[in-house]
C-alpha angles and dihedrals in degrees: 000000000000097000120074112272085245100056092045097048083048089055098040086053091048092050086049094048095043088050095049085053096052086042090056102044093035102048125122136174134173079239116070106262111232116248126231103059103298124140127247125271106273117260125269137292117287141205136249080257098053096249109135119229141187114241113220125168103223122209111302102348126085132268110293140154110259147143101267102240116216113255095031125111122242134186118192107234091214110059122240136224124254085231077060095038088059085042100062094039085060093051080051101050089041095054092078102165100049105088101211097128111082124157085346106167099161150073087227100047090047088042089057090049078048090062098041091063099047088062096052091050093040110046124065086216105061108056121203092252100162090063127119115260083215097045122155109262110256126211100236086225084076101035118029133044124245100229143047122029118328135186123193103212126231111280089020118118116186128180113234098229101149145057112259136194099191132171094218134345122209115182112194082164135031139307117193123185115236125215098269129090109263140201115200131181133185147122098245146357120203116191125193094148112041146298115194135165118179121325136239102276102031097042131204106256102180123062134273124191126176109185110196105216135185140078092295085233100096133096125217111175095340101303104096128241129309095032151145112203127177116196132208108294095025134115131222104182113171116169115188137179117302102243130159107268099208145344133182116248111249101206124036119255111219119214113275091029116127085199130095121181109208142199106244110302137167089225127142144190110289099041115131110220136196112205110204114239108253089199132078089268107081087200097072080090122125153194130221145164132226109248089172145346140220108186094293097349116097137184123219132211089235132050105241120268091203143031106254098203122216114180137135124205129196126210120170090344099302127109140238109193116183112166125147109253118222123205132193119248110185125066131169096250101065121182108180140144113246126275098266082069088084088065102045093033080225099116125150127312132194127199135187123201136193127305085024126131116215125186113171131153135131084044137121130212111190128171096011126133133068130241115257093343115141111226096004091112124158090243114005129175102200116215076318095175116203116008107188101125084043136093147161102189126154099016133138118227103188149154082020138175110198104030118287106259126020120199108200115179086325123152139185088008115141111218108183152159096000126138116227112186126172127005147132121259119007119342113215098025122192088186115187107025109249091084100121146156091033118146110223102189131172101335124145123213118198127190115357106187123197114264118269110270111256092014100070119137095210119009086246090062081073082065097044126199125184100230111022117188127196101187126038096222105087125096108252105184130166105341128130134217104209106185129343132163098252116352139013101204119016133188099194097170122184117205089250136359115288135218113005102347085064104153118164082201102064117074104194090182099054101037120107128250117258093209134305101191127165104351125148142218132184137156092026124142107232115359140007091203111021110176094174147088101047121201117264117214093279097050092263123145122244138170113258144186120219114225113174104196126190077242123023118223090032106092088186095064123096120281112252110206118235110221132197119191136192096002121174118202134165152129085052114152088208119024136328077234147014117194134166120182152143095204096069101249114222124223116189125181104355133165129210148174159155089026124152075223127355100218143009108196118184098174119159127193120227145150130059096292109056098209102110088097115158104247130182115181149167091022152143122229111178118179105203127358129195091273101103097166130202109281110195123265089265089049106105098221131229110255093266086054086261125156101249123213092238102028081168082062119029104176092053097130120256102242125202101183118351113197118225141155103350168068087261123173133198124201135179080343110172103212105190126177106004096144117139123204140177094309101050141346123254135205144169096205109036135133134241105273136225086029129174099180140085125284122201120234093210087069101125147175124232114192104322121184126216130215116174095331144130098232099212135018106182104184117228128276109272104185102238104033105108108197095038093067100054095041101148137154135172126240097226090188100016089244090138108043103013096244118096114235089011117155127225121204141158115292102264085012114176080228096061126098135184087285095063128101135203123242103184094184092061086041079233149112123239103205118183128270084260085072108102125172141199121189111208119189134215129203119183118214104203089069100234133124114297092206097166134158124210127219111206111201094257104050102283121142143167136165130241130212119177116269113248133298086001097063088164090066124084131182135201138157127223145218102217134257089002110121121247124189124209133214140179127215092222130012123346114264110255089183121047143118126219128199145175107239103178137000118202116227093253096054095054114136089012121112134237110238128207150130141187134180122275127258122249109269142352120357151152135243131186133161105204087348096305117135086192119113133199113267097235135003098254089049077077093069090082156008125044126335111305138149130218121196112220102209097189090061089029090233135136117223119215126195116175135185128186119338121354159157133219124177115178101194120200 
């Protein structure tokens, strides 16, 4: 944790120390509780299953556990006090409406009623049932013991007016919390009835803390052990005050400072604080209390370990806010596991299943979850089904041990404004991937660690995100990750639902997103956004394309195009975001910075119509601010003495876009301090380098502005790396190179003609508007290396290995109708399929050119599934896609225009 070991192990011991105090003054049992100090005599007897019961001999048989029948005769087998005795007589006299006592003339019959009704209010086996389903409500002070197990019977209301150290708690009634403050104990509640304590518009002002005790290692009806459960028809209402969740800082506070200057807040002394890294480190994060106020200036009990950075820049009249966000931790509704939970990491847990209601806010969960424990979440709602008449709004998750707020096959349930610090694993979890319709507003997630190794729940908890998402269509609207160990926001969509959500009919990776709209991410370690590597159906991890169809499941329906607007996202050590998609994801509006790279696009067109093109518009990139944060003392700086992205590789180049994969458009993109210098270089356009893949032609610029930037980087040629050496893109305005259409490529590109520049300090080339391209891709079949060269007419030549895991798979752009011969290190391919995969606006209508010797024997060639051939080799220099074999050179010619497919059989 943030605080010093030392510090934390003083404050567990206090509050040890302060709980044992209140168990020892505020103590009862129907027994009389020995002085002194001693504890109490230990609960009753249980059985196998974990239900209390009360054990009576009845009239002529032996001591057994039973329900006690009306008109029969009991004796306890262990006596009671006269300080019990009066007790019991009291429960009697208060039960008005059940009608037990007839013809009854002595102590000792009214003694055994007495008994009997003990064991109705005492056991969780034996209901009330007799009560009236209209009885008065009863203080528990004068009804129920405070130790022990207890059940509130159906149609009983009582009002919670006393501290309690229970064993276990069942309310089959009501529990209502009275106006007083209240400290409550116990290994589990299980409500079916109804637990209520204050509502939203009448709040509970006092304070109400139920501390879940125990090992962690028990069982009680299935749900382990330090729990609140609510089951299907009950009803878990907390109201408590109404506080300010979270607010950003407005001035920075400097290490060493005790002040913190605050956007408005309803805040006092007292409150305990945690204050969001602004770095690459999430765990700059802290926590702080409030020793005194002035309006929004507050002062806290510890100088700051850490600068906590607020600044906004401005670049072309667009922003850049990067302030640490500080959110409140205590409320006076505190559900928490007790403080050995620190040790074990199995604190509380509290599920919800289906058919329950559930109404919290103003309220606090600490030390709850369980490691590695699936289903033992601080807050979980369990295949929970429609959640309309349900909330958790204004809460505080913090100092956890199995991620803050589980959604499990939950839908239309609204999860806002709530403040989740400090857990294992990821922090705000949709799990399956039905979990649609939810409303996700205004919450702040700080500090999300990687899951402790050996203990994590799914393989991806080892990569933790603050929110995780399974399915697209939920309304994600003004909340902020603000550190977490991989991702901030994460889509991890899985083909179908898994576990027990599986549904054939829902298609998480091809449903469309409901709206992601002015979230936040800072201090992550790898993305801000990452809408990739999906869970297959045994929580593995996969790449995975989003494809977001009118209607999922139909590939043939229209692309819908996913958009996210106004999304902040900085201090990443990978990328502001990482998307991979075939639908053309909009983003609109967006601000970055500090990234090692602002975007990875790997957007791919496809479909009949060739619109789902990757766009990012109306934008700020910005490549270093003025927040230079506070690397460790093992961090090698930047030369400024800033925090870099890669410390472990300080001359990694600073990237604005880097063009993969595509088509990818920019549009009124702001590109602000993208300046290299002696440490490292530095470029607002740039490409993914070293890159294997493919790389569209059809990447292009719209009117980009430039503030204090080198427009392009390009890397250098390395033989083999595919992508790399046909890096292109077109200048639409001629914003970037001055000269409207002009085309930007690598320095001795394949790509590059007589009418190309060079432009050393972009590492490029600038070719002319009369440059088209066209990318073709091959893919061998036999699986084996694709190791090519390719000969350009000219003299141009480069070689071609295979890109990545697919090492049968080569791709190249073109310059059309130029003629490109191809050769194979070994033996020629009998098996392969070639496709055009983009044509840049100014090919268009010009072929692709190529040829390459035959293979030995017999084989089969087709262009979009056509055996014909052209009649003669000069019959290729127009007209539509056709072949030629040349039988002197033994060579097949190749011309193609527009889309299309070639497959040479062997």
């Amino acid at each position: 944790m943030v605080e010093s070991g030392a510090e934390r192990r003083e404050e567990e011991e206090e509050e040890e120390e302060e709980e044992e105090e209140e168990e020892e003054e505020e103590e009862e049992c129907v027994h009389d509780t020995p002085r002194a100090g001693r504890r109490a005599a230990p609960p009753p007897p249980r059985t196998t299953a974990g239900i209390p019961k009360t054990r009576f001999a009845r009239e002529g048989r032996e001591s057994q556990l039973l329900q006690p029948t009306l008109g029969t005769n009991y004796e306890i087998v262990t006596p009671l006090t006269p300080s019990c005795e009066r007790f019991l007589i009291r429960c009697v006299a208060s039960i008005a409406t059940v009608r037990v006592i007839e013809r009854v003339s002595s102590m000792r019959s009214k003694r055994r009623i007495g008994l009997v009704v003990l064991a109705l209010v005492t056991s969780l086996a034996v209901p009330l049932a007799t009560a009236s389903a209209t009885a008065a409500p009863v203080n528990w002070s004068a009804a129920y013991p405070t130790t022990g197990d207890v059940t509130i019977p159906q149609g009983q209301t009582v009002i919670l007016d006393t501290n309690l150290n229970l064993n276990g708690l069942i309310i089959n009634g009501t529990l209502r919390c009275g106006d007083v403050g209240i400290q409550m104990q116990a290994r589990y509640i299980l409500v079916n009835g109804t637990f209520r304590c204050g509502t939203s518009a009448n709040r509970f002002r006092k304070n109400l803390t139920i501390t879940l005790k125990g090992s962690g290692n028990g069982n009680f009806f299935g749900y382990g052990d330090k729990y609140i459960v609510v089951e299907g028809g009950g009803t878990l209402s907390l109201h408590g005050k109404a506080r300010t969740p979270w607010v950003r800082l407005t001035q920075t506070a400097a290490e060493g400072s005790t002040t913190l200057h605050l956007e408005d807040h309803d805040w006092k002394v007292g409150d305990r604080l945690a204050i969001a890294s602004t770095d690459f480190r999430a765990e700059q994060a802290e926590e702080v209390k409030i020793v005194a106020k002035n309006r929004n200036r507050v002062t806290i009990d510890k100088p700051l370990e850490y600068m906590h950075y607020c600044g906004t820049e401005t670049y072309r009249n667009r922003d850049i806010v990067e302030c640490a966000e500080v959110g409140l931790l205590k409320r006076n509704i505190t559900i928490r596991g007790n403080p050995a939970s620190n040790n074990t990491l199995l604190g509380g847990h509290a599920m919800f299943r289906s058919g329950a209601s559930i109404q919290i806010e103003g309220a606090t969960f600490q030390r709850m979850g369980q490691v590695g424990r699936l289903g033992r979440y601080p807050v979980h709602f369990h295949l929970f089904g429609d959640g309309s008449d349900s909330y958790f709004r204004n809460n505080s998750v913090w100092r956890t041990y199995n991620r803050w707020v589980t959604m499990h096959g939950v839908q239309n349930l609204r999860v806002n404004h709530n403040v989740g610090y400090d857990t294992l694993g990821h922090g705000f979890y949709m799990e399956d991937g039905n979990e649609v319709d939810n409303r996700m507003v205004g919450n702040l997630g700080i500090l999300a660690r990687e899951g402790q190794p050996g203990n994590l729940v799914t393989p991806s908890d080892d990569d933790a995100a603050v929110f995780w998402f399974a399915n697209p269509d939920n309304h994600i609207v003004g909340n902020v990750a603000a550190g977490g160990d991989h991702s901030g926001f994460w889509y991890a969509l899985p083909e179908h639902p898994l576990g027990p959500s599986f549904d054939p009919n829902i298609w998480p990776r091809q449903t469309p997103l409901d709206r992601f709209h002015n979230n936040t991410a800072h201090s992550v370690g790898f993305a801000g956004l990452m809408i990739d590597l999906g869970e297959r159906p045994d929580r593995e991890l996969e790449t995975t394309w989003y494809n977001p169809r009118a209607i999922p499941g139909d590939d043939n329906s229209p692309h819908v195009r996913p958009k996210f607007t106004k999304f902040t996202s900085y201090k990443s050590r990978g990328y502001g975001m990482w998307v991979r998609t075939f639908s053309g994801a909009l983003f609109d509006g967006v601000a970055y910075a500090d990234n090692w790279r602002s975007f990875y696009l790997a957007n791919i067109r496809s479909g009949p119509s060739r619109d789902n093109v990757g766009l990012v518009r109306n934008s700020l990139l910005v490549g270093e601010t003025d927040n230079v944060g506070q690397p460790e003392s093992w961090e090698t700086t930047g030369l400024d003495g800033r925090s870099l992205p890669k410390f472990w590789e300080p001359d990694a180049a600073l990237g604005g876009v880097p063009f993969y994969d595509g088509p990818m458009h920019i549009k009124s993109v702001v590109f602000a301090n993208f300046k290299s210098n002696t440490q490292r270089d530095a470029g607002a356009l740039t490409n993914l380098f070293p890159n294997a893949f493919w790389v569209s032609p059809e990447n292009a610029v719209w009117n980009a502005k430039f503030v204090n930037s080198q427009k392009v980087l390009l890397p250098d040629i390395v033989e083999f790396v595919d992508g790399d050496a046909t890096t292109v893109f077109t200048d639409k305005t001629g914003s970037v190179t001055g000269v409207e259409g002009a085309t930007v490529t690598v320095r001795d590109a394949l790509v590059a003609n007589a009418t190309c520049t060079t432009r050393p300090r972009w590492n490029a080339r600038q070719c002319g508007p009369d440059v088209g391209h066209v990318s073709l891709v091959m893919s061998r079949l036999d699986g084996q290396w694709a190791r090519m060269e390719m000969l350009r007419e000219g003299g141009k030549r480069m070689g071609f290995d295979g890109s990545g895991d697919q090492d049968s798979t080569v791709f190249f752009t073109l310059i059309p109708e130029m003629t490109h011969k191809l050769t194979w290190e070994t033996t020629v391919p009998r098996d392969f399929n070639m496709y055009v995969a983009g044509i840049s606006e100014s090919a268009e209508g010009n072929g692709a050119r190529f040829d390459f010797p035959a293979p030995s024997g017999s084989w089969d060639f087709q262009v979009n599934g056509q055996t014909t051939s052209a009649g003669s080799l000069s019959a290729l220099d127009s007209g539509p896609s056709n072949w030629y074999y040349e039988a002197n050179t033994n060579r097949i010619h190749v011309r193609l225009v527009g889309d299309n497919w070639v497959t040479m059989r062997g």
